[in-house]
N, C-alpha and C positions, 0 to 999 in steps of 0.2 A: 719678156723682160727677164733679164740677167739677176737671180738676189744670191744673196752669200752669207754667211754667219762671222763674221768676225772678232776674234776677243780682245779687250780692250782693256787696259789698266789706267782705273782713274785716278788721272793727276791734272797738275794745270795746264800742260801743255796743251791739251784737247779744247780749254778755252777759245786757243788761236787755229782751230783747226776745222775741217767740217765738218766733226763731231762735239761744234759746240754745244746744240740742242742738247745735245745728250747728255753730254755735261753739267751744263746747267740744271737739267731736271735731279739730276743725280745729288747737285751740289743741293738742291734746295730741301733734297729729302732727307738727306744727312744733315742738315740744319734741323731739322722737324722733329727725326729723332733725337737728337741733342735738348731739343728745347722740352720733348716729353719725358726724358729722364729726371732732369733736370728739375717740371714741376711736378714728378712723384714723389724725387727725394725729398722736394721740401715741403710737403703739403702730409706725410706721413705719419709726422712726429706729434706724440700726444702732448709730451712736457718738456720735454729740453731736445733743441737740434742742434749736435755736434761736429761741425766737418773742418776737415783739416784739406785747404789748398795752398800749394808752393807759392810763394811771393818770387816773381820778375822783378827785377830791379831794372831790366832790359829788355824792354817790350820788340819784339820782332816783328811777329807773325799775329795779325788780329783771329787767325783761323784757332782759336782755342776756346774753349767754355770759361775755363779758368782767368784767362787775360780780358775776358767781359766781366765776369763775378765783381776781379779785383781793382777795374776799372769804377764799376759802379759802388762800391765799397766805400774806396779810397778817397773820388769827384764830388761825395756828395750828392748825387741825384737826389731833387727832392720828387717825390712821388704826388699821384694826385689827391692826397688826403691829407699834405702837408707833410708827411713823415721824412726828414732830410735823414737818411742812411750814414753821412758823411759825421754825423755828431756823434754816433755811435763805436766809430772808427777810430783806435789808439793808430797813431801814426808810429810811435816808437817801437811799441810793442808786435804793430800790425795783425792787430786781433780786432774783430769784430763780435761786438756785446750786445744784445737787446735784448731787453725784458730784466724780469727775473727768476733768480730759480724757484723752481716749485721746495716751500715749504714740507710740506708731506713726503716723509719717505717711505718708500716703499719698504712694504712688509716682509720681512725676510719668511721666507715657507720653513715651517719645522721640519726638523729633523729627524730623520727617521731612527727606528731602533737599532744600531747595532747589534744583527744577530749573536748569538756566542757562538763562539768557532769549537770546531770539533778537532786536537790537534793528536789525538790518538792513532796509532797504525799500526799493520799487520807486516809484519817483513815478506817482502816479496817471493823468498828461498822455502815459506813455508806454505806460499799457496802453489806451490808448483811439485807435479812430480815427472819426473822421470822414467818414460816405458823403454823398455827395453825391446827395441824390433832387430828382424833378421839382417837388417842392414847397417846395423853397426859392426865396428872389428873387434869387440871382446869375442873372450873366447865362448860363451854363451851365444853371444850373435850369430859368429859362422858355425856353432852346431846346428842352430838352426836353419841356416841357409845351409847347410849341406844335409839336411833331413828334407826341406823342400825340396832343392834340385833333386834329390834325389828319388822322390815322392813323384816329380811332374816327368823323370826321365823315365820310371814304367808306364807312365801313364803313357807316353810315348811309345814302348816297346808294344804294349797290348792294343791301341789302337792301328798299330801296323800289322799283326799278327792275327790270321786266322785260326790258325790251329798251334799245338806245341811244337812243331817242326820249325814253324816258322818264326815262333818265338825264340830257336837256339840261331838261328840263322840272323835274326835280328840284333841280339846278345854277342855274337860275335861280329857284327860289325861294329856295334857299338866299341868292342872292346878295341879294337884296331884301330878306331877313330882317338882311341885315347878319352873317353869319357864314362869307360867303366875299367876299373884295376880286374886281374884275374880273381883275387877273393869276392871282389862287390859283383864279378859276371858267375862267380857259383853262386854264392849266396842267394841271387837274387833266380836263378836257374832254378834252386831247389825249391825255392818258395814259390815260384810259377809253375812245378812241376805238379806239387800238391793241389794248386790252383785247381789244374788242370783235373786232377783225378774227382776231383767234387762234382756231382751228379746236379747239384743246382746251378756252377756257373757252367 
């Protein structure tokens, strides 16, 4: 046997169709729900039940909650306790009244203490300060970025260099690359040369 899943959008068409069954069961549960909201809303209310539905003046479609409400409202249905609804009904007005209000009002809850506000403050310019690092452009900043680079570029010459030979050899390339001037390739020559003559490095 042949089955298939087919999707379906319920409307009435399907009444006239061979998917009335289905229809129908659909139609009837959508009924069910309607009628179980319907007696939550009204069955919830301690003291006063307030609801507001639109007045048809031109009834169309029986498929509404609302065109039942105001049907029964309106006709007067008497119910089986004798209660005729229809007496309660302003035609004019098209309000529906019953009962009375609840005398007892409800108790308003105290109020709480307004704390006192704190409206003092600190200016922001005074909780902050300003450090001064090597990567700003004052003139302060690149002396010390040019004390670094220049701190991490022996540090470079003497990790390439085994002995002082190699250290002049490394010095002059540097210098050729354009990253040492002739004064900062003596300077720094003589200072490795001392280096060099120390018996503990």
């Amino acid at each position: 046997m042949l089955s298939a899943i087919i999707p379906l959008t319920l409307g009435g068409n399907l009444a006239q169709s061979a998917f009335s069954p289905i229809y129908s069961e659909e139609a009837i549960l959508a009924y069910l729900d309607s009628l179980n909201m319907i007696y939550v809303a009204l069955t919830r209310a301690e003291d006063v039940f307030w609801g507001l539905v639109p007045y048809q003046a031109n009834i169309e479609s029986q498929n509404k909650l609302e065109i039942h409400l105001q049907q029964i409202l309106e006709n007067g249905i008497e119910s089986d306790e004798g209660l005729n609804l229809g007496a309660h009904f302003n035609v004019e007005t098209k309000v529906f009244e019953l009962g009375d209000w609840p005398e007892k009002k409800p108790e308003k809850s105290a109020l709480l203490p307004v704390p006192s506000l704190r409206w003092s403050y600190q200016n922001w310019t005074e909780l902050l300060r300003v450090k001064k690092y090597a990567v700003d452009f004052s003139s302060e900043g690149l002396e010390q970025r040019k004390k670094r680079n220049f701190g991490l570029l022996v540090h470079e010459i003497l990790e390439k260099s085994v002995n002082l030979e190699a250290v002049k050899a490394n010095l002059q390339a540097f210098y050729f690359e354009g990253r040492l001037s002739q004064s900062e390739k003596a300077e720094v020559q003589n200072q490795l040369i001392e280096l060099f003559f120390q018996s503990r490095f």
